[in-house]
VOGU-3710 file (C-alpha; in Angstrom, 3 decimals, decimal comma):
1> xxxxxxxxxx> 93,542/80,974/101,964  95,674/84,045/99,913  98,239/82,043/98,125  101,089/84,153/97,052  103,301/83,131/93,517  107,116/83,749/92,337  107,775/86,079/89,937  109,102/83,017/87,747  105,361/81,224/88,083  103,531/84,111/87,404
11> xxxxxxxxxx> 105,293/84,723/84,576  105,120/81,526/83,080  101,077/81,491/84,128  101,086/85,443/81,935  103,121/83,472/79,106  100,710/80,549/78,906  97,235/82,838/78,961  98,878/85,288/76,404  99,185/82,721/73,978  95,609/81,972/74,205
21> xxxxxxxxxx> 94,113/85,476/74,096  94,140/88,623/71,441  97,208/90,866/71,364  96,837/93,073/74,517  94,482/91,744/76,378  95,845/90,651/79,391  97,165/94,065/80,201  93,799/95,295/79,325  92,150/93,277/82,050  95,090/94,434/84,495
31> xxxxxxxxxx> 94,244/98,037/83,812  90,553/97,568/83,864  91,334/96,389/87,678  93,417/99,211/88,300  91,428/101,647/87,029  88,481/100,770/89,001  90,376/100,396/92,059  92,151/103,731/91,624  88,512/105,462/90,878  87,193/103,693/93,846
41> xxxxxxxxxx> 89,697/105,332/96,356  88,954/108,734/94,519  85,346/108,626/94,537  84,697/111,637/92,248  86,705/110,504/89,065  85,459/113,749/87,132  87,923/116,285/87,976  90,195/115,101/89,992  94,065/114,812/89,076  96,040/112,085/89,006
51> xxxxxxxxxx> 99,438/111,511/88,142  101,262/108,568/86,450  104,957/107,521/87,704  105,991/105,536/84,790  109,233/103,678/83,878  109,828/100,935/81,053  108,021/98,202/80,327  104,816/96,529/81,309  104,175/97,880/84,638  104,278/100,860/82,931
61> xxxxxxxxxx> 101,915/99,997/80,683  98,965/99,139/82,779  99,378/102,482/84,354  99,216/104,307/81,465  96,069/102,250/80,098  94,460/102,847/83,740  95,446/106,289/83,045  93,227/106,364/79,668  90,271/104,605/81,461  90,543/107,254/84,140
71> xxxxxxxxxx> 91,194/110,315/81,536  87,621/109,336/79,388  86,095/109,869/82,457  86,887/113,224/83,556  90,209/113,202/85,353  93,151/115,285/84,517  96,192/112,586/83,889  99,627/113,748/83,763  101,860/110,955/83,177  105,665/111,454/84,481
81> xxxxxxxxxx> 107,935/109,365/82,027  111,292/108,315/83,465  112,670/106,767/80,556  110,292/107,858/77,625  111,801/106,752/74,862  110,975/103,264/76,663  107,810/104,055/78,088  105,003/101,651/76,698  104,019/102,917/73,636  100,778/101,692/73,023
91> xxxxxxxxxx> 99,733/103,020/76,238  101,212/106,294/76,076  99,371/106,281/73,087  96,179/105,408/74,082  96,700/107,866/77,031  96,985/110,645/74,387  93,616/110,142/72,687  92,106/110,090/76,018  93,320/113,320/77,057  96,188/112,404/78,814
101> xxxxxxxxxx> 99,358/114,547/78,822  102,735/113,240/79,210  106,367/115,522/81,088  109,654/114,955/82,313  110,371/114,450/85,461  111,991/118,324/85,904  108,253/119,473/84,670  106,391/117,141/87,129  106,643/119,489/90,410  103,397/121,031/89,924
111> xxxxxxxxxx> 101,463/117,804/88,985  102,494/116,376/91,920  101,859/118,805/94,235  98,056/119,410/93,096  97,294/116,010/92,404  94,600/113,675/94,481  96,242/110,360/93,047  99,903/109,188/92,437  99,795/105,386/90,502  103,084/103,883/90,642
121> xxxxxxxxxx> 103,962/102,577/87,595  107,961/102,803/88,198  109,442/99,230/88,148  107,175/95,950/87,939  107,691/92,540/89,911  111,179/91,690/88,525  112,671/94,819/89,883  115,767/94,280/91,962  117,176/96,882/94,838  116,017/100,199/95,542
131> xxxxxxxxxx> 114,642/103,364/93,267  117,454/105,509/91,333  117,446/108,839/92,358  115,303/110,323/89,532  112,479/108,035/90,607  113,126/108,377/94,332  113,001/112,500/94,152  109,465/111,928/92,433  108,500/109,467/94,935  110,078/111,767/97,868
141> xxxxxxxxxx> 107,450/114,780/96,390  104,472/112,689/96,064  105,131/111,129/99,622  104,790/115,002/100,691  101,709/116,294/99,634  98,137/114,919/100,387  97,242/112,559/97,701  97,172/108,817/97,735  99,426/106,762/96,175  98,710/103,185/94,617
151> xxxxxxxxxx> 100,924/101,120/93,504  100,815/98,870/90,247  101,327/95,485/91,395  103,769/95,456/93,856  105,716/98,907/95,418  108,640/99,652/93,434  111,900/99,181/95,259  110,150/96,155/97,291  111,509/92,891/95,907  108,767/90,840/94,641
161> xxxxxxxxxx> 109,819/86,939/96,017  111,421/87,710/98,843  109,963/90,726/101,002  113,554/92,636/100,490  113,909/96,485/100,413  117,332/97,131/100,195  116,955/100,733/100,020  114,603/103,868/98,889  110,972/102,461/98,072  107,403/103,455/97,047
171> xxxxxxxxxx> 105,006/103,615/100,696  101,843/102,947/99,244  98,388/103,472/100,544  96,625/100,929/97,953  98,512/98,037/96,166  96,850/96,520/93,035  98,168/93,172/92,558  97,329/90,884/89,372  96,803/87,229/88,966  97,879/86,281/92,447
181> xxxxxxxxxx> 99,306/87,569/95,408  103,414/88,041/95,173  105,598/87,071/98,676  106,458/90,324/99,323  103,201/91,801/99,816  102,832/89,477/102,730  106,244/89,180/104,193  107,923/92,429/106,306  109,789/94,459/105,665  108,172/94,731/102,201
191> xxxxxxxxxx> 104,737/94,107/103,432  104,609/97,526/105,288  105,126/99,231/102,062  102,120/97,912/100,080  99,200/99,459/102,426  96,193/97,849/101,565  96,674/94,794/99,152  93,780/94,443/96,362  93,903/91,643/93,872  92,731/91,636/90,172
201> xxxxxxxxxx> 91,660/88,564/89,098  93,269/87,502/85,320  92,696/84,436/84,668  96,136/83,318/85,588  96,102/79,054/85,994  99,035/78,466/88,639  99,646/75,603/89,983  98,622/73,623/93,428  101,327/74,727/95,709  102,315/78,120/96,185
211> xxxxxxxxxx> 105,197/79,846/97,599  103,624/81,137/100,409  100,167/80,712/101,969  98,214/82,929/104,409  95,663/81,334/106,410  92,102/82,761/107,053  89,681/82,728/109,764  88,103/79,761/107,523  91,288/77,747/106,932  91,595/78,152/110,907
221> xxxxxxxxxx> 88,398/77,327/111,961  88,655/73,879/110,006  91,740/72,736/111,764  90,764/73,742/115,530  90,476/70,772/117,417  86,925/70,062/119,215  86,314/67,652/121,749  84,077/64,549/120,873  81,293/63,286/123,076  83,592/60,312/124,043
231> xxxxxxxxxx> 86,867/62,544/124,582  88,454/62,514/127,911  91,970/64,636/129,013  93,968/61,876/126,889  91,585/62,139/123,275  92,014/66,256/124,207  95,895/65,948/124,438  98,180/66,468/127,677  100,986/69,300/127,445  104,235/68,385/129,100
241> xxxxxxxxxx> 105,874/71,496/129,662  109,218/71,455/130,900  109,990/75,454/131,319  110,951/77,908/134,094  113,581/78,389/137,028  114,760/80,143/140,103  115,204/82,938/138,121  112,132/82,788/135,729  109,652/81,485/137,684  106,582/83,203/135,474
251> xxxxxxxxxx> 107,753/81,713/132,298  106,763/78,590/133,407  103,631/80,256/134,294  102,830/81,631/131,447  103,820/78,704/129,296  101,243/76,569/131,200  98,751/79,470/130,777  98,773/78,654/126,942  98,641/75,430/127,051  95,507/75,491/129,330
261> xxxxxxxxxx> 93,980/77,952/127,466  94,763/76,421/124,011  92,796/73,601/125,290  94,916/70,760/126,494  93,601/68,342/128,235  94,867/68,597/130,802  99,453/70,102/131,504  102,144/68,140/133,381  104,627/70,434/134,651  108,380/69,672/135,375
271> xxxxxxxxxx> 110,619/72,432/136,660  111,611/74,185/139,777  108,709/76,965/139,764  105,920/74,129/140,262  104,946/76,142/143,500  103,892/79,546/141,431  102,424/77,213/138,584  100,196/75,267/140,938  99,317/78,709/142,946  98,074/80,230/139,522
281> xxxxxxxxxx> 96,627/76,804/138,234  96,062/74,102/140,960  94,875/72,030/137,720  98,258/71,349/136,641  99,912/68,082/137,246  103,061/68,224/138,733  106,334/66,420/139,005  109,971/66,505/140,170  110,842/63,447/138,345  112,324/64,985/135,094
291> xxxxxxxxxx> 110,441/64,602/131,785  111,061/60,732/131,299  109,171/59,963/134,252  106,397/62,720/134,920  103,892/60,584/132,571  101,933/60,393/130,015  102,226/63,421/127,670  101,244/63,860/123,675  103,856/66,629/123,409  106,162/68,362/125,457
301> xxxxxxxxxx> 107,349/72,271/125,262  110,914/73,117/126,387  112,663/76,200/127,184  111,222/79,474/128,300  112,538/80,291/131,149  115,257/77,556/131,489  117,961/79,492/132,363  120,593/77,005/131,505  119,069/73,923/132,268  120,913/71,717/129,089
311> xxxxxxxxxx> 120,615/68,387/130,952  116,314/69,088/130,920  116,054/70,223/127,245  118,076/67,187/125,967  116,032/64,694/128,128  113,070/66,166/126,448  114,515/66,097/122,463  115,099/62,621/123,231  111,099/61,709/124,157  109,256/60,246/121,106
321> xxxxxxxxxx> 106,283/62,571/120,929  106,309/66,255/119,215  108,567/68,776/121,033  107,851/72,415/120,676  111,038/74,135/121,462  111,834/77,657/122,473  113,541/80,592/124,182  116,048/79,137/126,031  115,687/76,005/124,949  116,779/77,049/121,117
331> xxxxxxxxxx> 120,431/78,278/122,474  120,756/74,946/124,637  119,538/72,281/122,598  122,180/69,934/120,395  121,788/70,839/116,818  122,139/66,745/115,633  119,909/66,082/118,364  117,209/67,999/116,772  118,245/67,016/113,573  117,798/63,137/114,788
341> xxxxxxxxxx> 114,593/63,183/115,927  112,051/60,783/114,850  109,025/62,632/115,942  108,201/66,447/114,972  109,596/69,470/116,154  108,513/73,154/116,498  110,934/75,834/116,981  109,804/79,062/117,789  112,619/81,805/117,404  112,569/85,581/117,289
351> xxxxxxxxxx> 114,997/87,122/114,862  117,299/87,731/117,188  117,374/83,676/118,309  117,143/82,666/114,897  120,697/84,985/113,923  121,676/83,400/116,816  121,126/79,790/115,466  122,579/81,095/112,072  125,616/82,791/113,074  124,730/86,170/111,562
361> xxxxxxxxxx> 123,260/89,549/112,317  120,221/90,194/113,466  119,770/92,592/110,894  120,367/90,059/107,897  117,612/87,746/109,342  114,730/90,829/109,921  115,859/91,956/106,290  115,277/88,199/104,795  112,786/86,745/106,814  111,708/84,064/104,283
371> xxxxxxxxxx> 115,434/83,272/103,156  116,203/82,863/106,715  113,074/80,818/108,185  113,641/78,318/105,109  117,384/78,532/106,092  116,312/77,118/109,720  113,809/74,512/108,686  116,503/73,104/106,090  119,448/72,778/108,603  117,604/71,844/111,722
381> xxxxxxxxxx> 114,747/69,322/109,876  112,503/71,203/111,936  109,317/73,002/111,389  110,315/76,870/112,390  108,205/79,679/113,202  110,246/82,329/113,214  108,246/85,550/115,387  107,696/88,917/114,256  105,301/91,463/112,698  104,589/88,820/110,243
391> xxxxxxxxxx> 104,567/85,508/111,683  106,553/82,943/108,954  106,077/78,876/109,431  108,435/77,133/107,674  108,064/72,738/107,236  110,872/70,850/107,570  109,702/68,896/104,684  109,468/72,347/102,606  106,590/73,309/100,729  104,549/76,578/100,879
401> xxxxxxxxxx> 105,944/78,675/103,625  102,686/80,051/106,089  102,491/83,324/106,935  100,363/85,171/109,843  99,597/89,108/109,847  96,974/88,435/113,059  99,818/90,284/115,313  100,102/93,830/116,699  102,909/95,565/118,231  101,035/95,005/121,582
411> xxxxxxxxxx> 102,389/91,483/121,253  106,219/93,051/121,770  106,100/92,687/125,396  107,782/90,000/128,130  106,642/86,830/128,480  103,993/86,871/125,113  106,289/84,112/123,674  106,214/82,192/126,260  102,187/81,882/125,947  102,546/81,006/122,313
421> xxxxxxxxxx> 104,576/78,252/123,493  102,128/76,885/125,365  99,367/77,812/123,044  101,943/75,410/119,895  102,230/73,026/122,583  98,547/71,978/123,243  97,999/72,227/119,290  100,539/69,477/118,857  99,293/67,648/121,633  95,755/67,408/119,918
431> xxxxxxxxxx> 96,986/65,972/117,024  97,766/68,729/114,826  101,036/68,936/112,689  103,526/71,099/113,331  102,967/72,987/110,524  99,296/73,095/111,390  100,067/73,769/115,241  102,311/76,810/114,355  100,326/78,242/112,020  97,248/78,180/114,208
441> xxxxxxxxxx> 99,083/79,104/117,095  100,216/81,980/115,823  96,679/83,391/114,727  95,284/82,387/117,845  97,715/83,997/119,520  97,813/87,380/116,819  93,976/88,077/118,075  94,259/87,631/121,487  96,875/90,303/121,581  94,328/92,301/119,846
451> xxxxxxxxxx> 91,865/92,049/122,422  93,782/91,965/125,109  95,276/95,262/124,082  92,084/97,193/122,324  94,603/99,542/121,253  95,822/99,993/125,375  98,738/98,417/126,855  98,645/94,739/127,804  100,572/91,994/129,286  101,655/88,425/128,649
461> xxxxxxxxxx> 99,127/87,212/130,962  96,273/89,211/129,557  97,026/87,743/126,020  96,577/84,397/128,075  93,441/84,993/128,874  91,895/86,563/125,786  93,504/83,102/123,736  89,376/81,808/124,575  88,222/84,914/122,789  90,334/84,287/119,562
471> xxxxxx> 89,223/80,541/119,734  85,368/82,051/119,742  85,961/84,525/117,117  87,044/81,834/114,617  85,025/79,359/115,457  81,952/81,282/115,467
//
């Protein structure tokens, strides 16, 4: 599991240990990290040329430190100061002895442009909002030439708790976090930014629940369900799924697909494209009854496809098993209605559903993703998994939000949300939580795309079918 911290914890942790240790040694140990990292990604330390971005304060000072590390053995160090009469000065010192040399920004053009490594040192995990100019021209030149750039901590202009960038930022190839993952290195549009995330190990002591969690192939593996030597259909969990019309027949389809492939037990389906869901999979129980009377179900899914079927998705909010609810669904069901229920429920929006469901731009939810998924939980007591690059699963009792990075851009294409549906749907139906279901769901449904695609185009039903291969991959 990565757990990721608020700036406000992690501080406190940073407060707490540097009470207990000598003057300067937790920045040590953060340099010590970065310096290794950074002469990692080099490989040849002696002789190469790096170059130090550095602004005020602490973030600035484990560059410079990394800076001396790197400097006593062999590189050429230039450190850029932005603000040098606030630049850390024990650092810049200890730069100095090591060989280091310090400039202005106006004298930095020819560092830059022959250097192998740029360390961004700029602003640390408080900063708010995007570079200033003088830091964003520096940035701009680096960005243009061929050496890598790591980043100290989190990329500055990237907001640190909630995933943010509100305007110019640092792209990173190599973020060196301390202490503990920080939100925005897992959330979009910030996570982009950070490249590959390494994490330095400080001793921080933080506490049990974090702000956000990522699950691992581990953490997934010990919540799949597995069929028991006594389990029948019922013990495996039946899927009602109440999806599809005239118009979107193949939603339904691939809805049941999922489910089936998520392993349910066994799917009831209710809806008017029970003709192209039986043709596809003559397994599936069917029904014309409406959801109250098609049978015996653990959980139902509702939406994708429905056109705008109101009457179906309110007779299924009012069942008393978990309800996964999408699409469709999300624009016709009753807000109290959701809000009422006594047993779970799983919404799955994009961020175009979830604005929707809001009453704001699109724009305002893909540029707050955790603000906004916390937002839905909150106001529909539901568990919400909002969709996207980075999959976010908020509880509806609130706690650590979960996020997924299993998806590719493959995933972007018609009817892959409907599978995921069905996929949530036969999680809940085995007993899972929503929370659990969602979460899983989503990183089932993250590698299937990525063997289904195999870096070539690929449908909804091809994700479908690869959901087995996921389930082996973690599992095994």
């Amino acid at each position: 599991m990565r757990s990721a911290y608020s700036v406000e914890t992690v501080r406190a942790a940073e407060r707490a240990l540097m009470a207990r240790l000598p003057e300067g040694a937790l920045m040590q140990r953060a340099a010590a990290g970065l310096s290794a990292a950074c002469a990692e990604l080099l490989g040849r330390v002696y002789g190469s040329r790096v170059v130090l971005l550095i602004g005020s304060g602490d973030n600035g000072g484990d560059a410079l430190y990394a800076g001396a590390r790197l400097a006593r053995r062999g590189a050429g160090v230039t450190a850029v100061l932005l603000s040098p009469e606030r630049a850390h000065p024990q650092g810049l010192a200890a730069l100095r002895r090591a060989g280091g040399v310090s400039v202005a920004p106006g004298a930095a053009g020819d560092a830059i442009g022959r250097a192998d490594l740029v360390v961004d040192g700029i602003v640390g995990i408080g900063g708010k909002g995007g570079l200033r100019p003088d830091a964003e021209r520096l940035v701009e030149a680096a960005l243009r030439t061929r050496a890598a750039v790591v980043a100290v901590d989190l990329p500055s202009g990237v907001e640190a708790d909630s995933g943010q960038v509100r305007g110019a930022a640092v792209r990173a190839d190599l973020t060196v976090t301390f202490g503990t993952y920080k939100p925005g290195l897992l959330v979009d549009p910030a996570r982009e930014y950070a490249g590959v995330v390494r994490l330095v190990d400080i001793g921080l002591e933080l506490p049990a629940e974090p702000e956000l969690e990522a699950l691992q192939h581990a953490d997934v593996a010990r919540l799949l369900p597995r069929p028991a030597a006594e389990s029948d259909k019922y013990r495996r969990g039946v899927v009602g799924v109440a999806a599809g019309s005239g118009r979107y027949p193949g939603a339904a389809v691939l809805a049941v697909s999922g489910a089936l492939r998520g392993g349910a037990g066994a799917v009831r389906y209710v809806g008017p494209a029970a003709e192209a869901v039986i043709a596809r999979f003559p397994e599936t129980l069917v029904s014309d009854r409406g959801p109250a009377k098609a049978g015996r179900v653990q959980a139902w899914v509702t939406g994708p496809g429905a056109g705008d079927d109101a009457a179906t998705v309110a007779e299924v909010l009012a069942a008393e098993v978990p309800v996964l609810l999408d699409a469709d669904g999300l624009r016709l069901a009753d807000r109290d209605a959701v809000r009422g229920r006594g047993a779970p429920t799983l919404m799955t929006p994009h961020a175009g559903e979830a604005a929707a469901l809001l009453g704001v731009a699109r724009e305002e939810v893909e540029g707050a993703r955790l603000a906004a998924v916390r937002e839905l939980a909150a106001v529909y007591r539901a568990t919400v998994l909002l969709k996207g690059s980075t999959t976010l699963v908020a509880d509806a009792a609130g706690g650590a939000v979960r996020v997924n990075a299993t998806g590719t851009p493959w995933l972007a294409t018609a009817g892959s949300g409907d599978v995921l549906s069905g996929l949530g749907g036969s999680l809940l139906a085995a007993g899972l939580s929503a929370l659990d279901a969602g979460s899983v769901a989503a990183y089932l449904h993250g590698l299937a795309g990525r063997f289904a695609a195999q870096g070539a185009p690929a449908g909804a039903h091809d994700v479908a079918e690869c959901v087995p291969e996921a389930w082996r991959d973690v599992r095994d």
